[in-house]
C-alpha positions as MATLAB code, in Angstrom:
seq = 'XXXXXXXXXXXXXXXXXXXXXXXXXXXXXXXXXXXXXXXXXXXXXXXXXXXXXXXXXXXXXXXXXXXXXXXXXXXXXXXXXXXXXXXXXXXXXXXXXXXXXXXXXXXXXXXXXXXXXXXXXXXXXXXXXXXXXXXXXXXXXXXXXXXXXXXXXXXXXXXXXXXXXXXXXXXXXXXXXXXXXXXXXXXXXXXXXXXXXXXXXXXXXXXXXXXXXXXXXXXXXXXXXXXXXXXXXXXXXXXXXXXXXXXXXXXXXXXXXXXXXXXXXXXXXXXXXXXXXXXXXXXXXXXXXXXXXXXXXXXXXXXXXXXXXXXXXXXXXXXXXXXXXXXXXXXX';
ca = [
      30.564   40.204   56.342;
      33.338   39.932   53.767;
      30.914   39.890   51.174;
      29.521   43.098   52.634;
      32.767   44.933   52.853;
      33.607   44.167   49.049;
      30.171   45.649   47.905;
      30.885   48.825   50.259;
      34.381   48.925   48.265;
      32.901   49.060   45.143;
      30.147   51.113   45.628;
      32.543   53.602   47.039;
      34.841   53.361   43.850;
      32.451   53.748   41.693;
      30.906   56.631   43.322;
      34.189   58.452   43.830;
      35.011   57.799   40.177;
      31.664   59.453   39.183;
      32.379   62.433   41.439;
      35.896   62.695   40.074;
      35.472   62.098   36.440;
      32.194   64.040   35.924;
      34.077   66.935   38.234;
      37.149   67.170   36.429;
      34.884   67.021   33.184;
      33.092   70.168   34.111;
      35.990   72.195   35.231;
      37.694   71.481   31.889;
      34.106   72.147   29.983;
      33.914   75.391   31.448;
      37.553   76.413   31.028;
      37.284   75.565   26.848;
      34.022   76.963   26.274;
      33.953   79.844   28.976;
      37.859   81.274   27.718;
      38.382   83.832   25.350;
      40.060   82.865   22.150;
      41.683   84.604   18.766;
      40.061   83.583   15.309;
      41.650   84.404   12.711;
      39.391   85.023    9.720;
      40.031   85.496    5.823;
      37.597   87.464    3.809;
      36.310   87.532    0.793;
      39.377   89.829   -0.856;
      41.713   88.022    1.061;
      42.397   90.338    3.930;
      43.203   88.827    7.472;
      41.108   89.450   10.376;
      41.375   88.958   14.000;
      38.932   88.606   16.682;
      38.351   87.581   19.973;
      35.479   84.927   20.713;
      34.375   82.178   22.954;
      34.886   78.603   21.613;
      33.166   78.480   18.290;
      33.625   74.400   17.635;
      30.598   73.323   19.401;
      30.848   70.733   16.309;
      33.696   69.841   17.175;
      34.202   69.797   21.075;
      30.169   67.164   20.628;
      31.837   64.950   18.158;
      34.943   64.427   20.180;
      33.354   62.976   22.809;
      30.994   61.079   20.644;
      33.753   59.755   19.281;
      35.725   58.704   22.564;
      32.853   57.223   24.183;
      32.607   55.266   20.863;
      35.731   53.669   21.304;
      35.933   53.532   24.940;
      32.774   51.720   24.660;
      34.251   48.981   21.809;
      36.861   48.582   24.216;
      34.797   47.394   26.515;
      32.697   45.133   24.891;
      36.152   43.779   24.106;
      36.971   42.704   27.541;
      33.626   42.200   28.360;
      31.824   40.414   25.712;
      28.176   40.192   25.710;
      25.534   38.507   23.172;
      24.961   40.084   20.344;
      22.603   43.296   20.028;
      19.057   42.673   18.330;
      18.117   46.320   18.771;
      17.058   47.821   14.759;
      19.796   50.544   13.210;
      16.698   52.592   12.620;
      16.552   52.873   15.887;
      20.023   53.571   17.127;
      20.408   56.108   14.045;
      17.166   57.884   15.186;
      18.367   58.225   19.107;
      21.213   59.516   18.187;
      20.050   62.474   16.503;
      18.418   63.878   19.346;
      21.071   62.647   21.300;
      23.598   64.385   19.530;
      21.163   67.624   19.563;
      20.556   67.371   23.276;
      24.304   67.908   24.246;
      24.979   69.820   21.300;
      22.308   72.941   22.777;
      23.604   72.364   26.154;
      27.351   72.946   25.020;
      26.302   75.858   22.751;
      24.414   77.528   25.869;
      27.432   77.951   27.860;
      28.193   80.639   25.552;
      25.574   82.616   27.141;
      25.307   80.713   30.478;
      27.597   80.425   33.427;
      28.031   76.455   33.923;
      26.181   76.641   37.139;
      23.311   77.204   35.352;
      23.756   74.627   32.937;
      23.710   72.486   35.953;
      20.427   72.803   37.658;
      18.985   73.896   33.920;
      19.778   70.256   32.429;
      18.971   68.617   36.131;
      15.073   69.539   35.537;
      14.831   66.447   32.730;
      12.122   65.056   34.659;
      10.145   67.391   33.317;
      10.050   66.691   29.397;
       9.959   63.098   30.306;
       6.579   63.821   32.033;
       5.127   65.664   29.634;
       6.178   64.009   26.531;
       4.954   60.535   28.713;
       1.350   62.521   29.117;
       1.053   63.681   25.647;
       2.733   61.047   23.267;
       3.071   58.434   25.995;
      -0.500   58.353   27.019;
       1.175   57.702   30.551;
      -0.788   58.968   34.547;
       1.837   59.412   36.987;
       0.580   59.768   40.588;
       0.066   63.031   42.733;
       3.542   62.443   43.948;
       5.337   62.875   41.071;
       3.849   65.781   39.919;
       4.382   67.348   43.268;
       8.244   66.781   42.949;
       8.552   67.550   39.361;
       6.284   71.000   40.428;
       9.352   71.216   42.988;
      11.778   70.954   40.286;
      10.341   73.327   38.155;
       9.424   76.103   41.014;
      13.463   75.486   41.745;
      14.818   76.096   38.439;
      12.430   79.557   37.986;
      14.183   80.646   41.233;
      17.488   79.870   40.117;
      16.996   81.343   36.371;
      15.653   84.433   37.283;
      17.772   86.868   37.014;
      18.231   90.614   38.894;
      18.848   93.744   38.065;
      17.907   93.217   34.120;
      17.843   97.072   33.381;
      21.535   97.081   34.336;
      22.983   93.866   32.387;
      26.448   94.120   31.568;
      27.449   93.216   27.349;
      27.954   89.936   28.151;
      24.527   89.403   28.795;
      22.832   91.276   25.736;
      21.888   88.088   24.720;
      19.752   86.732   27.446;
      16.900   84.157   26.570;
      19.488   82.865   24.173;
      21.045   80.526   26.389;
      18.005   79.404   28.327;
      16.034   78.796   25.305;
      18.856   76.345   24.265;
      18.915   74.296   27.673;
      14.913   74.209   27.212;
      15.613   72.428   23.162;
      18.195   70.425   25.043;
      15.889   69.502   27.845;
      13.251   68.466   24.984;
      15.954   66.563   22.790;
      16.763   64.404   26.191;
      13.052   63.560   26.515;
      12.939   62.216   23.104;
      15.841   60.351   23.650;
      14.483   59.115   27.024;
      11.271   58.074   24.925;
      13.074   56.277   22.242;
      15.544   54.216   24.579;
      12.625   53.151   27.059;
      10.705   51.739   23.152;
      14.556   50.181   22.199;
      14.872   48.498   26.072;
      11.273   47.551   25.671;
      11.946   45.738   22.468;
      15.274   44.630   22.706;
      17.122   45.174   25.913;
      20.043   46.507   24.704;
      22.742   46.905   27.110;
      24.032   49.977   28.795;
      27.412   49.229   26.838;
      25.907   48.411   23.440;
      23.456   50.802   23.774;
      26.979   53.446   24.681;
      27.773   52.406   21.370;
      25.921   52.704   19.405;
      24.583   56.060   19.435;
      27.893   57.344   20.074;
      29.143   55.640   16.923;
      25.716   56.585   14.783;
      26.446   60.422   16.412;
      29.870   60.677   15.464;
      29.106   59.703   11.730;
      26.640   62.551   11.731;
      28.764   64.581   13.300;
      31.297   64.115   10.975;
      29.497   64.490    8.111;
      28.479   68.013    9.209;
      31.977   69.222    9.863;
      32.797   68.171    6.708;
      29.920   70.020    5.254;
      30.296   73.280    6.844;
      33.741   73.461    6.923;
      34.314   73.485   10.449;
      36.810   70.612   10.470;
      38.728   72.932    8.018;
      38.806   75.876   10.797;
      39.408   73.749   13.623;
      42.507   72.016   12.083;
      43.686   75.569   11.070;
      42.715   76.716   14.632;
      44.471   74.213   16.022;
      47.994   73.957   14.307;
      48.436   77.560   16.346;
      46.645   75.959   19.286;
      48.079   72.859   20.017;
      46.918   73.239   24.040;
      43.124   72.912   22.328;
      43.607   69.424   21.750;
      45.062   67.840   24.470;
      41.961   69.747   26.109;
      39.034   67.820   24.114;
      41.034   65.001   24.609;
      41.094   65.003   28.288;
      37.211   66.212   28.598;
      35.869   63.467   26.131;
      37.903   60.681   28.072;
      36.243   62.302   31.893;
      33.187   61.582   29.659;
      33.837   58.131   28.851;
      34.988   57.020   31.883;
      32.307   58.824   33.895;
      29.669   56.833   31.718;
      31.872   53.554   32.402;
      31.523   54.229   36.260;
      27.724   55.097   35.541;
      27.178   51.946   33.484;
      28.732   49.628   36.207;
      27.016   51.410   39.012;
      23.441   50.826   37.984;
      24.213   46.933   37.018;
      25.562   46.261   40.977;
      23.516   48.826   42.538;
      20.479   49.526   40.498;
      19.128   53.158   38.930;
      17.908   54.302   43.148;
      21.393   54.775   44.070;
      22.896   55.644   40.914;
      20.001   58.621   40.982;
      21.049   59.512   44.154;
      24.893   59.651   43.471;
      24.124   61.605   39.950;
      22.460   63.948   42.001;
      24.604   64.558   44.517;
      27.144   64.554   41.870;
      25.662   67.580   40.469;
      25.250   69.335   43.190;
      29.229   69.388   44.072;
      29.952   70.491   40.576;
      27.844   73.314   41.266;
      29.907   74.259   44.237;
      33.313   73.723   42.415;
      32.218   76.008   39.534;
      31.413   78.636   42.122;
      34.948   78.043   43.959;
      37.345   77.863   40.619;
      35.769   80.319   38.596;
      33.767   82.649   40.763;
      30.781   82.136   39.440;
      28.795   83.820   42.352;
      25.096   82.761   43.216;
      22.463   85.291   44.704;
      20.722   83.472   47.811;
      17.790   83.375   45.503;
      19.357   80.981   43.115;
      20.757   78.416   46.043;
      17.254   78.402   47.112;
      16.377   76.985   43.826;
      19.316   74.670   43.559;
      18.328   73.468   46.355;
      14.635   72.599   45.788;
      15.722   71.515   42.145;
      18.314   68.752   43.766;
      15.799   67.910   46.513;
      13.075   67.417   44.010;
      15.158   64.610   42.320;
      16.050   63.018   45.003;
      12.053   63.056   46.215;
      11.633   61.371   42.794;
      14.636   58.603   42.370;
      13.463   57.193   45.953;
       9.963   57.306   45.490;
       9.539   56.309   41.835;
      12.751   53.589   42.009;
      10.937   52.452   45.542;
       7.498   51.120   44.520;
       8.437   48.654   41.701;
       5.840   46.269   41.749;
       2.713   49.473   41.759;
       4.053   50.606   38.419;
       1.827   48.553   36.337;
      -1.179   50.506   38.435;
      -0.054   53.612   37.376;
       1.079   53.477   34.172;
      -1.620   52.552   31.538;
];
C-alpha cells in the first residue's frame, strides 16, 4: 500500500509539473510572439526608421531554448550519471536539423496564427509519422490506426477552416502562410520521429543524452546563423532598449526545460501510455487558457474539431501503447 501511495505521489507531481510548466510556457510564448513591438531600423543613407511588428527573432527566441535545454540537460546527466552514449554525431547533427526546423516553423507561424491553432495544428503529428512510415518506412499499420489518424485529420480540417473569408480583417491578409508553416513543421517532426526511432534502434540513447544532444548540435547551428545574418546584432541592439525581452526568453526556455525534465521522468516510471495521455490532456488545457487570457475566441465549429483531434490521440496512445507484443505482426 505504501508503495502504492508513493507511485500515486509521483505520478501526480510529475503530471502537475507538465501541466504547469508546459502552461506557463505557452502563455509566455504567446505573449512574446503575439505583442506588438518597435524596430528601429537604419537605412542605407543612414536615416532612422521606426516600425511596429510582431517578434521578428524567431532565431533567436529557437536558439534560446535550444540552448537552455542544453544545459539543463548537462546538468542532469551531472546528478544523474549514466553510461556513456554510443549513438554516431552524424546522427545527432542530422536530427537536429529538422529538429531545429520543426520548432523553428511552428514559432514563426504564430505570426499568422492564434496559439490555439498552433495547438491542435502541431497535435496532428501522427499523421507525418504514418505516412513517412508507409512511404520511406515500408511500415502497414492496422485499420485502427488509420481510423484514428482519419479522426485526427477530419478534426484539424474542422478546426482550420476558417469563416467569413470575403470579410478577413488585415491581420489575416496573409492566410495559408501560417498553416503552410505548421504543415513543414508537422513534416520536420516526422523526420525527426524517423531518425530517433533508427538512433534508439541502434543505440538506445537515453531520453537525457538524447535531450542533449540535439539541443547542443541545434544551438551550434543556431548560432552560426545568427551570426551569419546578423540577427544576433539586432537582437542585442533590440534588447539594450528592451531589457523586459530577456528575462522573457529566459523564463519560456527554462518552462521548456523543465517541462521536458518532467516528460523525461514520466515515461521512465510510467511508460509512453500515460505520458500520451497526460501530453494530451495537457494540450487540451492550454487550449482553454489561451482562450481565457487572451480571448482568443473559438467558433463551435473549431471545438468540434479540437475535440475529435484530442480524442483521436487518445484512441491512438491506448490502443497502439496497449498491444505490445502484436507489433511485430504488424509492422514488416
Amino acid at each position: 500500500m505504501k508503495a502504492d501511495s508513493h507511485q500515486t505521489r509521483r505520478f501526480i507531481f510529475y503530471a502537475l509539473g507538465i501541466f504547469t510548466t508546459y502552461f506557463y510556457f505557452g502563455i509566455l510564448l504567446e505573449k512574446v510572439t503575439r505583442a506588438k513591438y518597435e524596430i528601429e531600423t537604419v537605412d542605407s543613407e543612414g536615416n532612422r526608421e521606426i516600425s511596429t511588428q510582431r517578434f521578428p527573432f524567431a532565431i533567436t527566441l529557437v536558439c534560446t531554448q535550444c540552448f537552455i535545454n542544453y544545459v539543463v540537460a548537462r546538468a542532469a546527466l551531472y546528478i544523474w550519471p549514466q553510461s556513456a552514449d554510443q549513438t554516431s554525431k552524424l546522427y545527432y547533427s542530422s536530427v537536429s536539423v529538422t529538429y531545429l526546423l520543426a520548432m523553428l516553423a511552428s514559432n514563426m507561424a504564430l505570426q499568422w496564427v492564434p496559439y490555439p491553432t498552433q495547438v491542435v495544428g502541431k497535435s496532428a503529428k501522427p499523421i507525418p509519422v504514418l505516412v513517412l512510415g508507409v512511404l520511406v518506412g515500408r511500415k502497414s499499420y492496422t485499420l485502427k490506426k488509420y481510423l484514428f489518424v482519419f479522426i485526427i485529420v477530419l478534426g484539424v480540417v474542422l478546426f482550420m477552416l476558417k469563416d467569413n473569408v470575403a470579410s478577413s480583417t488585415a491581420e489575416d491578409s496573409g492566410f495559408g502562410v501560417g498553416e503552410l508553416l505548421l504543415i513543414l513543421s508537422l513534416v520536420m517532426d516526422g523526420l525527426t520521429g524517423a531518425i530517433q526511432e533508427r538512433i534508439r534502434a541502434e543505440s538506445k540513447p537515453t531520453g537525457l543524452q538524447m535531450m542533449l544532444m540535439q539541443n547542443g548540435w541545434s544551438s551550434l547551428y543556431l548560432i552560426a546563423v545568427m551570426l551569419i545574418t546578423g540577427e544576433s546584432v539586432a537582437f542585442l541592439q533590440y534588447a539594450k532598449e528592451n531589457v523586459s525581452i530577456c528575462s522573457a526568453l529566459l523564463f519560456i526556455g527554462l518552462a521548456s526545460a523543465l517541462g521536458q525534465l518532467f516528460i523525461f521522468s514520466m515515461v521512465s516510471e510510467f511508460g509512453p501510455l500515460v505520458l500520451s495521455i497526460v501530453t494530451t490532456t495537457r494540450k487540451f488545457f492550454t487550449v482553454l487558457g489561451s482562450v481565457v487570457f487572451f480571448g482568443n475566441t473559438l467558433t463551435e465549429r473549431q471545438w468540434i474539431g479540437a475535440f475529435l483531434v484530442f480524442f483521436g490521440l487518445f484512441l491512438d496512445a491506448y490502443y497502439a501503447k496497449g498491444r505490445p507484443k502484436k507489433e511485430k505482426d504488424v509492422v514488416k
